[in-house]
C-alpha positions as CSV (number, residue, x, y, z in Angstrom):
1,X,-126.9,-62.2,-72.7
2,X,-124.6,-60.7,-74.9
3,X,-124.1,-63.5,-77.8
4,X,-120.8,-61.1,-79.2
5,X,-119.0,-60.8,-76.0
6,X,-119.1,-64.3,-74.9
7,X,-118.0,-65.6,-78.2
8,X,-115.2,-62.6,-78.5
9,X,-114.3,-63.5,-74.3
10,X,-114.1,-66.9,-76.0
11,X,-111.8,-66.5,-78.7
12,X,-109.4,-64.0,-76.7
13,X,-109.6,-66.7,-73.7
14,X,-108.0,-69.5,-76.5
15,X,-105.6,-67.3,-78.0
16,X,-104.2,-66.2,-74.7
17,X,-104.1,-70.3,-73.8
18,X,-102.1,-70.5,-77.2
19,X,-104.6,-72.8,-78.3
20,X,-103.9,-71.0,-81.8
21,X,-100.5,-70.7,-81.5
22,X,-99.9,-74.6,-83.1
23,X,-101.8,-74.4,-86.2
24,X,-100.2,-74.0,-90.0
25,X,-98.3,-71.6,-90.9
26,X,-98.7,-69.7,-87.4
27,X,-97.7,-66.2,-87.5
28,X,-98.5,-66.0,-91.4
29,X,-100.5,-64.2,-93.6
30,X,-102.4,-66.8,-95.4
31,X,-105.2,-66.4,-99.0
32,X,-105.3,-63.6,-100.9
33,X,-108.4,-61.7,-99.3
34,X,-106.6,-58.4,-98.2
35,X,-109.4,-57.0,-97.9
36,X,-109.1,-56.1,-94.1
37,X,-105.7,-54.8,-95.1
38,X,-106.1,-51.0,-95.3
39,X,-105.4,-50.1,-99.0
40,X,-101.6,-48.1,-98.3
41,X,-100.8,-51.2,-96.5
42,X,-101.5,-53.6,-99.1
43,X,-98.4,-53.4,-101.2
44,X,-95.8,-53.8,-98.4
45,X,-98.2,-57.0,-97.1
46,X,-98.5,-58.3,-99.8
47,X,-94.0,-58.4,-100.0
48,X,-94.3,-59.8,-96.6
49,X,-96.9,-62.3,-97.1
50,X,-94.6,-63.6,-100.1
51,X,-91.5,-63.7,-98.5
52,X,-92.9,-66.0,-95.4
53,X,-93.0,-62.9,-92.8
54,X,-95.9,-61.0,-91.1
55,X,-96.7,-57.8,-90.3
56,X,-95.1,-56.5,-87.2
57,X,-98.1,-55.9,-85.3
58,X,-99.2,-59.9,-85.6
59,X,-95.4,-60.4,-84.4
60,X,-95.8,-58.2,-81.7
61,X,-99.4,-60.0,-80.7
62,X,-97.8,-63.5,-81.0
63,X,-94.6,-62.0,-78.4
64,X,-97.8,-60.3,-75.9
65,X,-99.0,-64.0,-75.7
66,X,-96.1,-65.5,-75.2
67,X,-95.3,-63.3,-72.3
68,X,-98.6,-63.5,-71.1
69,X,-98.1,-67.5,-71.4
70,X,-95.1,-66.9,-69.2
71,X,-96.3,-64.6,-66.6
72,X,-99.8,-66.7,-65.6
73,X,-97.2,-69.9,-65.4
74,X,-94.6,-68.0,-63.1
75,X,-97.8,-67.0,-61.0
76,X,-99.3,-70.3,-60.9
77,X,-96.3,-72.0,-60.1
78,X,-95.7,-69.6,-57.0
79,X,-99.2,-70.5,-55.9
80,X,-99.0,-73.6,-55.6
81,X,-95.2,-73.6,-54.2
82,X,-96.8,-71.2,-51.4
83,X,-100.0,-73.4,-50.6
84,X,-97.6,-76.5,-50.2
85,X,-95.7,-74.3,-47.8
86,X,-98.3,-73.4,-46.1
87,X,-99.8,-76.8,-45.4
88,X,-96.4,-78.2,-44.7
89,X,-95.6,-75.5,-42.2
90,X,-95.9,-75.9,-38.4
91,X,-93.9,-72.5,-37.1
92,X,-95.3,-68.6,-37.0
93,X,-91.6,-68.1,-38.8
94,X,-92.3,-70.0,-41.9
95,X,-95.8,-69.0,-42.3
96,X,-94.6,-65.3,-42.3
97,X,-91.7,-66.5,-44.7
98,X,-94.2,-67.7,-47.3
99,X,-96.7,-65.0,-46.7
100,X,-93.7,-63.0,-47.7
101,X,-92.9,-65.0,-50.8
102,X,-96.6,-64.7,-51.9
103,X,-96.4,-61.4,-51.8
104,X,-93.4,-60.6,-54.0
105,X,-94.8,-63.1,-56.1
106,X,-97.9,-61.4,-56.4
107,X,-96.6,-58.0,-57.0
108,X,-94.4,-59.2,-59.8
109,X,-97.3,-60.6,-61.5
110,X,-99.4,-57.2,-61.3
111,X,-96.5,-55.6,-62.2
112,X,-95.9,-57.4,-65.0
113,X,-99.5,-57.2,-66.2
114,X,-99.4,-53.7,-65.9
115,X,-96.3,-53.7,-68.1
116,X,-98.7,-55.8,-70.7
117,X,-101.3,-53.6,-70.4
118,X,-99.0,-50.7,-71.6
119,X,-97.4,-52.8,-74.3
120,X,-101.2,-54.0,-75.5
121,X,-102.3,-50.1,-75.1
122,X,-99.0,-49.5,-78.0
123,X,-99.9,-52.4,-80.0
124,X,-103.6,-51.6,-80.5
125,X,-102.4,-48.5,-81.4
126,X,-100.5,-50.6,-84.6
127,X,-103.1,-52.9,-85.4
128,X,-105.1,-51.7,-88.9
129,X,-108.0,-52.6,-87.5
130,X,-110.1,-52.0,-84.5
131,X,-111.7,-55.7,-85.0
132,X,-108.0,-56.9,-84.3
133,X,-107.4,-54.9,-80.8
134,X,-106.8,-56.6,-77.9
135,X,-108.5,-56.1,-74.3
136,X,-106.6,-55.1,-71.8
137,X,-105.9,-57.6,-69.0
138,X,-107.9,-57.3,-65.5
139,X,-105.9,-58.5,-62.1
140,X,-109.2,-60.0,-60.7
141,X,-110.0,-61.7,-63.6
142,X,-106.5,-63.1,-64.3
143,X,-106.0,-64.6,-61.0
144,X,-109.8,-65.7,-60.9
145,X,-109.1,-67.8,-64.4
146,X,-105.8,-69.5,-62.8
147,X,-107.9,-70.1,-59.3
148,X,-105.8,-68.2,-57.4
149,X,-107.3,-66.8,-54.3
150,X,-105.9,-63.4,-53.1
């Protein structure tokens, strides 16, 4: 077993929950170790970091998991809207209705993970370190961590 990528599939699992998104001073750059800070950047970090700002790219993380936040809810919420359909459904009509619904639903959600995968592609491309990259987002895995079955 890989000790690294379970604990890193950990950490990216509770940051894309937002379970980091409520703790002091989200969204700032807190201490003085700058270290990880490559050395042109320090200055202008430094400015933001005093001023109460971040860097862009930590913006542009925080915005990714919001989005993300958003997208698995608007999934989730069309699963179950289409499961209590289907179990409440008696007619071929209404059964093809919902299978429709699903569908759209589901190819918004892939399309908008494709979308995030682009915008995650750009923002890795920001980050100062490779440490700090995010993964891009799998379709199979998504849906099998919200226990949708496609």
């Amino acid at each position: 077993m890989d000790w690294g990528k379970l604990i890193e599939n950990k950490i990216r699992e509770a940051q894309d929950a937002g379970e980091f998104d409520r703790l002091p001073k989200t969204g700032q750059i807190t201490g003085d170790d700058e270290s990880s800070v490559p050395e042109d950047m320090r200055l202008a970090v430094h400015m933001l970091k005093s001023q109460g700002f971040a860097p862009d790219w930590i913006e542009q993380d925080k915005a990714l998991r919001q989005l993300l936040t958003e997208v698995r809810h608007n999934v989730v919420r069309s699963w179950l809207w289409y499961r209590a359909r289907m179990e409440q459904t008696t007619t071929a009509a209404d059964r093809i209705a919902a299978e429709d619904d699903w569908k759209r639903a589901r190819e918004r959600f892939e399309k908008a993970i494709a979308q995030l995968n682009k915008d995650v592609f750009n923002h890795n491309l920001r980050v100062p370190s490779i440490q700090l990259q995010r993964l891009p987002l799998r379709l199979s895995e998504e849906y099998h961590s919200l226990g949708i079955r496609v």
